[in-house]
N, C-alpha and C positions, 0 to 999 in steps of 0.2 A: 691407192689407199690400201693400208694393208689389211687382208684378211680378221676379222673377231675371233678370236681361238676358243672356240665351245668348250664349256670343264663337261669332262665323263659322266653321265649321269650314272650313279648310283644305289642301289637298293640292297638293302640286309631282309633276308626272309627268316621267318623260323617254324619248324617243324615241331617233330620230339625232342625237346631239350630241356634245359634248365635255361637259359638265356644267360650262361655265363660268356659264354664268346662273344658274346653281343656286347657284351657289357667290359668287356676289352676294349673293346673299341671308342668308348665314352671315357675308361682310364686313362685313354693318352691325355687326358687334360689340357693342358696348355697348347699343346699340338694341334687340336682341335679346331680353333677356328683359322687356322695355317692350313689343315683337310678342307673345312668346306670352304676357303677361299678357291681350291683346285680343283675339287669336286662337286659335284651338284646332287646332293645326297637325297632323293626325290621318295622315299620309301627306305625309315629306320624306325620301327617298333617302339623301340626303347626309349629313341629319342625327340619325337614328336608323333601328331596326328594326322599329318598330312599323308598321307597314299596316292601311292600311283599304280597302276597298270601297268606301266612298261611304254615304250623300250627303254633296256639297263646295258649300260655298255660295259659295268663291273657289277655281278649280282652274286652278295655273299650269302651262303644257303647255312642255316645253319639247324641243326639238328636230324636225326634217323628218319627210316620213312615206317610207319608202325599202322598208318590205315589205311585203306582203299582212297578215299579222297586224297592223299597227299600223293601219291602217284599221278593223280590226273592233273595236280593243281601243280606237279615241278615239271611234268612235260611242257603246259604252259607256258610257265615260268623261261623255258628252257628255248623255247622256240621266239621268245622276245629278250633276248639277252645275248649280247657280245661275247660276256665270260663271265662262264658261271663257275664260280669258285666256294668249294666246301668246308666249312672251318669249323674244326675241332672234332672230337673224337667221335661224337654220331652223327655227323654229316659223312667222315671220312670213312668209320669202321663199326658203325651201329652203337655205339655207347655202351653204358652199362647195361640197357634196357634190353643190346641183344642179350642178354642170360637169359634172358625167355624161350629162345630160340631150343634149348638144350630141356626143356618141359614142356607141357600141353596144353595150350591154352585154355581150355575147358576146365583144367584142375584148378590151374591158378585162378580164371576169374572168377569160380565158383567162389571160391576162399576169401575173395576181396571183395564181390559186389555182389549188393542187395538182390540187383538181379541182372545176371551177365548176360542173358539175351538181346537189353539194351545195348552194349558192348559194340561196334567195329572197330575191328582191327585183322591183321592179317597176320595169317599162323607165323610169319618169322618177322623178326623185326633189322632192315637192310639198311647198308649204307646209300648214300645220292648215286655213288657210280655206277650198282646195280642198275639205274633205272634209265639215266637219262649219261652223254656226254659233259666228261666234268674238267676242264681248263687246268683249272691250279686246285692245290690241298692243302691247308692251315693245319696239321695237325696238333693235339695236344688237348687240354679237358683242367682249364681251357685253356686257347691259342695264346700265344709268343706276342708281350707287343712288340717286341724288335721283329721276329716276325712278319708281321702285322703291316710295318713300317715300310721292311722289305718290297715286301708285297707294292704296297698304294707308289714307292717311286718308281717303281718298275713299272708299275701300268703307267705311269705318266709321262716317262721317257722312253716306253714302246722296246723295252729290253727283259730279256726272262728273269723273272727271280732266282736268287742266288740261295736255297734253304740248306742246311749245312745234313749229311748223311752220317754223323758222328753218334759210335756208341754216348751215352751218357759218362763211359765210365772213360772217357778222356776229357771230357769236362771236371771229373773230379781230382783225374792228374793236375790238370791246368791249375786246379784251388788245393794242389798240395795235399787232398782229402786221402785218411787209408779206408783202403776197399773194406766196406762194413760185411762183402761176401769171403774173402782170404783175412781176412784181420780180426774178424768177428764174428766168423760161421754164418750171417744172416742171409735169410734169400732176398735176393735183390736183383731185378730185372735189369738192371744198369746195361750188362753187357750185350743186350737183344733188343735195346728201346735206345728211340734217337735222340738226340739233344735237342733240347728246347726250352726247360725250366733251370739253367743254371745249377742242377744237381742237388734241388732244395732238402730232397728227404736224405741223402745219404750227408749231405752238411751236417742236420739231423743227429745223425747217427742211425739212420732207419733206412733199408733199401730202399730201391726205387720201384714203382709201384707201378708204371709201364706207362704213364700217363699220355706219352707224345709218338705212342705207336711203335710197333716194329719196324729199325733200320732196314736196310736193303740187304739179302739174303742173311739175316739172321741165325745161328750154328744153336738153334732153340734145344734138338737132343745133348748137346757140351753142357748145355748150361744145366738140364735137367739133368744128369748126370749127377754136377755138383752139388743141386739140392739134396739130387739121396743119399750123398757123402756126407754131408750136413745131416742127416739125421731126417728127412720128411719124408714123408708116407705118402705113395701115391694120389692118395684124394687131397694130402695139403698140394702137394703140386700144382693138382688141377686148380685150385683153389686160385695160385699164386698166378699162374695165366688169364685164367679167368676173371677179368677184370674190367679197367675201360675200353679194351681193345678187342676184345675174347674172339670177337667174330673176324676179325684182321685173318685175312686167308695164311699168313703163316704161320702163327697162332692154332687155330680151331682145330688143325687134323692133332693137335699133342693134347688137348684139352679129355676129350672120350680117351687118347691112349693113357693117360695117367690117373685116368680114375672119373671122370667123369661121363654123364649120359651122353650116348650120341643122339644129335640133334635129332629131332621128329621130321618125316615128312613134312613137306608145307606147301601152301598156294602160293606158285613164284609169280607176284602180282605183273610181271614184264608180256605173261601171255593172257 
């Protein structure tokens, strides 16, 4: 008698985020009950009440880690789970929210709460890989559903994802697009950021805005170059890196060099 083939149980967590990655995953629509025919989606936020514990044999983590409980609560996480995979730009590289990291948190949450003594959180705001071993990375703000798709046949026929290492700005050869950085002076991350959104802002007519992380060895001094030929001023620079990615390790050391503060001390919540 042959073998019952168990579907992979499943869990989506969230941290610091907006729940847009989350919410990728409810856009495949149609696709959707084709997923949980294969999968056994045992813990999704989004998309029902039901929770579970664990164990997860695919566990999608989505959002930064910004306060002491969330470190204790994705070691956890991390010790009941087959593969834990991080999706979207503050699981991967701290989000927007690391821009705090570059101020003091004492300034800022004076500035914002009634009374910031109430407050934990922790001086820098990290990505999941800081803390805990992380399997696979969904990058982008938010994730790819081809991506995405990528991803869920891969864990199901037990073969590595295939995610493409492409500037964006071959993506916009592919669509015949002119470089809105050589054709129209703008600054545009295109040539230092991967492909994953189809090239939307520079279709546009508007750069690209860094959304799916820095490719692999990124030439970030070329490009900053070109912005000062274009006409920007150190601090817009820093401006222009600083963004959803900021804290992405080949990012952060140009951000303090072109104008911006260098990061503050912090408590590295890992000791």
């Amino acid at each position: 008698m042959p073998a019952v083939r168990t579907r992979p149980r499943v869990g989506v967590v969230k941290l610091t985020s907006c729940d847009g990655c989350q919410l990728t995953l409810l856009d495949l629509e149609d696709e959707l009950l084709a997923i949980a025919e294969r999968f056994d989606i045992v813990d999704f936020p989004e998309a029902t009440s039901v929770r579970s514990d664990g164990p997860y044999d695919v566990l999608f983590v989505e959002g930064s880690i910004s306060a002491p409980e969330h470190v204790e609560r994705l070691r956890e996480l991390r010790a009941r789970t087959t593969k834990l995979v991080a999706i979207g730009a503050c699981a991967t590289a701290g989000g927007i929210q690391a821009l705090r990291n570059w101020a003091n948190v004492a300034d800022w949450s004076s500035s914002v709460y009634p009374e910031p003594g109430l407050l934990s959180v922790l001086d820098r705001v990290t990505p999941v890989s800081d803390h805990v071993t992380v399997d696979a990375e969904l990058r982008g703000c938010p994730i790819s559903a081809q991506q995405l798709r990528e991803f869920l046949g891969a864990a199901l026929t037990g073969r590595r994802p295939q995610f493409p290492d492409e500037a964006v700005c071959l993506e916009c050869k592919r669509r015949g697009l002119a470089c809105v950085l050589v054709a129209g002076d703008q600054p545009c991350l295109g040539p230092i950021t991967r492909t994953g959104c189809g090239a939307i802002c520079p279709a546009m007519g508007r750069g690209c805005y860094g959304c799916f992380g820095p490719r692999e060895t990124p030439n970030v001094p070329a490009l900053l170059e070109r912005f000062h030929e274009a006409g920007l001023e150190p601090d817009e620079a820093a401006r222009k890196l600083a963004g959803f990615n900021a804290w992405a390790e080949p990012l952060r050391p140009f951000i303090p060099a072109t104008g911006g503060e260098r990061p503050a001390e912090g408590h590295d919540a890992r000791n």
